[in-house]
C-alpha positions as CSV (number, residue, x, y, z in Angstrom):
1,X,0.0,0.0,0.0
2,X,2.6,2.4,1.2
3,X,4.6,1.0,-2.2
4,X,1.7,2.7,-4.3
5,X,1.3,5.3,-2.4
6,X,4.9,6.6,-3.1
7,X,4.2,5.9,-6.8
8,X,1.2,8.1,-7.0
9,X,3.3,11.0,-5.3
10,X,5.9,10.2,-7.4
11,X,3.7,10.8,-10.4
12,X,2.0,13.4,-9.2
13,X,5.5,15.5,-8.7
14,X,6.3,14.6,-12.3
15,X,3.0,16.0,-13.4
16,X,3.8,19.0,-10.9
17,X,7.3,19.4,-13.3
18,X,5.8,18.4,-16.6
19,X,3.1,21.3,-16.0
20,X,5.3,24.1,-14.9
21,X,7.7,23.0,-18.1
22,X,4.4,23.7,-20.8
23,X,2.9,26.7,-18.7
24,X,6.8,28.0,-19.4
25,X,7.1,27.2,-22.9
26,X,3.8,28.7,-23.9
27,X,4.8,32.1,-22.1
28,X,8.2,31.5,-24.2
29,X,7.4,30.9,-27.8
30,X,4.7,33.7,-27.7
31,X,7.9,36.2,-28.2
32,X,8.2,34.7,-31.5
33,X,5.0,36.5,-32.9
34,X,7.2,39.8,-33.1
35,X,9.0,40.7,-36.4
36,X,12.7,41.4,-36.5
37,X,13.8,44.3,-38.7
38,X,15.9,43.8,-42.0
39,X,19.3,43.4,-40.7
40,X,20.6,43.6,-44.8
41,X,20.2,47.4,-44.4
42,X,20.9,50.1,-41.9
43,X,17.7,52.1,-40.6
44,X,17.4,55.1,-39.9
45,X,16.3,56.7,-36.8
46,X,13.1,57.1,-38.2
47,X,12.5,53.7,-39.7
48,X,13.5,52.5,-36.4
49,X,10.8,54.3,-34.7
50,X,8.1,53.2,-37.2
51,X,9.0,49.7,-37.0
52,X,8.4,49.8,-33.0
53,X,5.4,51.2,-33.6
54,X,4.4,48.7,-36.1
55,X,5.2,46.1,-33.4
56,X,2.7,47.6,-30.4
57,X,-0.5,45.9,-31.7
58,X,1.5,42.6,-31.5
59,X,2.6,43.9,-28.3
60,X,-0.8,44.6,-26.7
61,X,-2.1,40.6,-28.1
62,X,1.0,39.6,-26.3
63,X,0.8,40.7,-22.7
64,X,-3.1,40.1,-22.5
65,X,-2.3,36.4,-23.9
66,X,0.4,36.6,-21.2
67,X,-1.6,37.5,-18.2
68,X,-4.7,35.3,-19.2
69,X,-1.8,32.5,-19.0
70,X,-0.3,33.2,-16.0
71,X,-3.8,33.3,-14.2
72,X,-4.1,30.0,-15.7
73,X,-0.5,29.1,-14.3
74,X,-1.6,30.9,-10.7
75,X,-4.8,28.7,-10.6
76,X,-2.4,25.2,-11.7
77,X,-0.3,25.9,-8.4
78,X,-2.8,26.7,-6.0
79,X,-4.3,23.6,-7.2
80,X,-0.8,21.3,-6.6
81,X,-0.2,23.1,-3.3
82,X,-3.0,20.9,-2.1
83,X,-2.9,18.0,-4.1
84,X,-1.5,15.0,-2.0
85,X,-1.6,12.3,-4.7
86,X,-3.1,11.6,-8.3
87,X,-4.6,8.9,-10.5
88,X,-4.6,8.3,-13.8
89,X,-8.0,10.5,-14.3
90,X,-6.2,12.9,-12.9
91,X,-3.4,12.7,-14.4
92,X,-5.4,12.6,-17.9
93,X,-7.9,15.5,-17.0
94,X,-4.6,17.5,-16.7
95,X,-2.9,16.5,-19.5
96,X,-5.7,17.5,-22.0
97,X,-5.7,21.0,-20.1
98,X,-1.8,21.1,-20.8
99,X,-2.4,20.1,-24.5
100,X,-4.3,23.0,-25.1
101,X,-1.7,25.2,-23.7
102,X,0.6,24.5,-25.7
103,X,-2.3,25.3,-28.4
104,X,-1.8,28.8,-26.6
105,X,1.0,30.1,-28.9
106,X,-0.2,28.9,-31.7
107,X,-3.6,30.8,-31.5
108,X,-1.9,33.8,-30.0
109,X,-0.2,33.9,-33.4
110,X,-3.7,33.7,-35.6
111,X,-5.3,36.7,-33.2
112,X,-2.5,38.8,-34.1
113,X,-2.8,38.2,-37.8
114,X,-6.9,38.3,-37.6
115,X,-7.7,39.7,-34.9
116,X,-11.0,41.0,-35.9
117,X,-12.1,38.0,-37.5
118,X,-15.1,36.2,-35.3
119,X,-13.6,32.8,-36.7
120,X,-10.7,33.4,-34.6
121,X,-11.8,35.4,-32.1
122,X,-14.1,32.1,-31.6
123,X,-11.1,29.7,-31.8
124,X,-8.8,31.4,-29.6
125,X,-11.6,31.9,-26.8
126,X,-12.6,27.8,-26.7
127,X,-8.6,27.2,-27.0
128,X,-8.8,29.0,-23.0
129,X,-12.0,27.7,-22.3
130,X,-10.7,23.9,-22.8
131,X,-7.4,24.7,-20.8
132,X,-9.6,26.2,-17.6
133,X,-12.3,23.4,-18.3
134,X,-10.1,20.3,-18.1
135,X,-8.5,22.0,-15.4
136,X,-11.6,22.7,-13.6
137,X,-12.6,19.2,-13.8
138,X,-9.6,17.8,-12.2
139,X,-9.7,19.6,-9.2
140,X,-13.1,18.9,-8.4
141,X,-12.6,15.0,-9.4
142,X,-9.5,15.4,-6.9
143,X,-11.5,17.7,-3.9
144,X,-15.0,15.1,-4.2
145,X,-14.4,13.5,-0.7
146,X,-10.9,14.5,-0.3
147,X,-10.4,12.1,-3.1
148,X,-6.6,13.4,-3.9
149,X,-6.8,16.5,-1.8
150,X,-5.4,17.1,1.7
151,X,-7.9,16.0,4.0
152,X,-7.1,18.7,6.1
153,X,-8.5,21.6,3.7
154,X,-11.3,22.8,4.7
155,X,-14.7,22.4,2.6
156,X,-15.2,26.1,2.1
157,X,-11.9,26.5,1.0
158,X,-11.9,23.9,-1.3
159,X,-15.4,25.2,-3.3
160,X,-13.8,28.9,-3.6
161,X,-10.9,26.8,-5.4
162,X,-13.1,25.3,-7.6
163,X,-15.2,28.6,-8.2
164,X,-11.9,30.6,-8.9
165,X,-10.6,28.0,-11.3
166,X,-14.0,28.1,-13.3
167,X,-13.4,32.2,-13.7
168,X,-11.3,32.2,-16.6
169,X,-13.5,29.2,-18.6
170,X,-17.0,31.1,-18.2
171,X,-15.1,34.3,-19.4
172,X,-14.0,32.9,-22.2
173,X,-17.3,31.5,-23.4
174,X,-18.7,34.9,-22.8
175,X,-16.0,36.1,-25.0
176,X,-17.3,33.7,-27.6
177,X,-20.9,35.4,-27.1
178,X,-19.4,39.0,-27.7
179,X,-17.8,38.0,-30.8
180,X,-20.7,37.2,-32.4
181,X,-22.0,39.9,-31.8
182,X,-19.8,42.5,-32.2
183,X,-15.8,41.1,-32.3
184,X,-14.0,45.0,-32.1
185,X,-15.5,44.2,-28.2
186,X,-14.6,40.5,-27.8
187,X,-11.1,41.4,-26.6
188,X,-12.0,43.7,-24.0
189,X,-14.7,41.0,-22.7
190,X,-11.4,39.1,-20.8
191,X,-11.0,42.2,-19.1
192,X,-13.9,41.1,-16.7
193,X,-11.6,38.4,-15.2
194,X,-9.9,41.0,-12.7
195,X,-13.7,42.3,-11.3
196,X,-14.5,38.4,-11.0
197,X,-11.2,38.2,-8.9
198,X,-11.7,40.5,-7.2
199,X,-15.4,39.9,-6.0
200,X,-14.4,36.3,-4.9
């Protein structure tokens, strides 16, 4: 018993490290949406300054993508600071929320390109609301009866983890609603995470 025990710790610190390892990557290849200037010619000053400029709409897609991320990464470790153990539901309800991570960059790149295209707009917004979903799910498959929780957390606490990690999902599937309706608003609808926080 103790023997499997200290195999589903083992596992669950592996997952812990395989986690943190996407969640860094995704943050990481996001820089290579930005364009380098054309090192075959010298600009001038004022080249210079237009290409920056040029580069600030990329910029702005860049650091919301970032931030949604890193709520997604802040919600990940409050989750593992209570885990105790996992099982292979767990383990596979976290690995699909990984998978769409790493999706992350990749429709990061499409919203700078389109970004006021409801197609995309659409497709970027379920690409978050699978990452929050799946992770959703496996913390309160882990928290039902203290399944793979610490036993020691209180209930309370445990639902306002649960609530906060379902913040970022129902955001993005309001997000989905704004597009279609009007998509120059559907990026500002993400800014209603931060009131949501806050409230909780």
């Amino acid at each position: 018993m103790n023997q499997e025990n200290g195999g589903e710790t083992q596992s669950l610190q592996r997952l812990k490290r395989l986690s943190d390892g996407i969640f860094m990557l995704a943050m990481t290849l996001m820089v290579l949406q930005f364009d380098l200037p054309n090192v075959e010619s010298e600009l001038s000053s004022q080249e210079i300054k237009e290409f920056l400029i040029a580069q600030l709409p990329a910029l702005y897609i860049y650091l919301g993508t970032f931030i949604l991320i890193a709520f997604y990464w802040f919600s990940n470790l409050q989750q593992f600071t209570h885990y105790k153990k996992t099982d292979t539901i767990h383990l596979w309800l976290n690995l699909l929320s990984l998978m769409f991570v790493v999706l992350i960059p990749y429709t990061n790149d499409l919203i700078n390109i389109y970004s006021l295209n409801n197609y995309v707009q659409i497709f970027y917004s379920l690409n978050l609301l699978l990452v929050g979903l799946f992770s959703s799910l496996s913390w309160w498959y882990a928290s039902r009866s203290n399944r793979l929780i610490d036993s020691t957390l209180e209930k309370k606490e445990s639902v306002k983890i649960g609530i906060e990690s379902l913040i970022e999902p129902f955001v993005s599937l309001f997000s989905i609603f704004v597009s279609l309706i009007n998509p120059t608003y559907w990026e500002w609808s993400f800014l209603l995470i931060f009131p949501l926080y806050l409230i909780l």
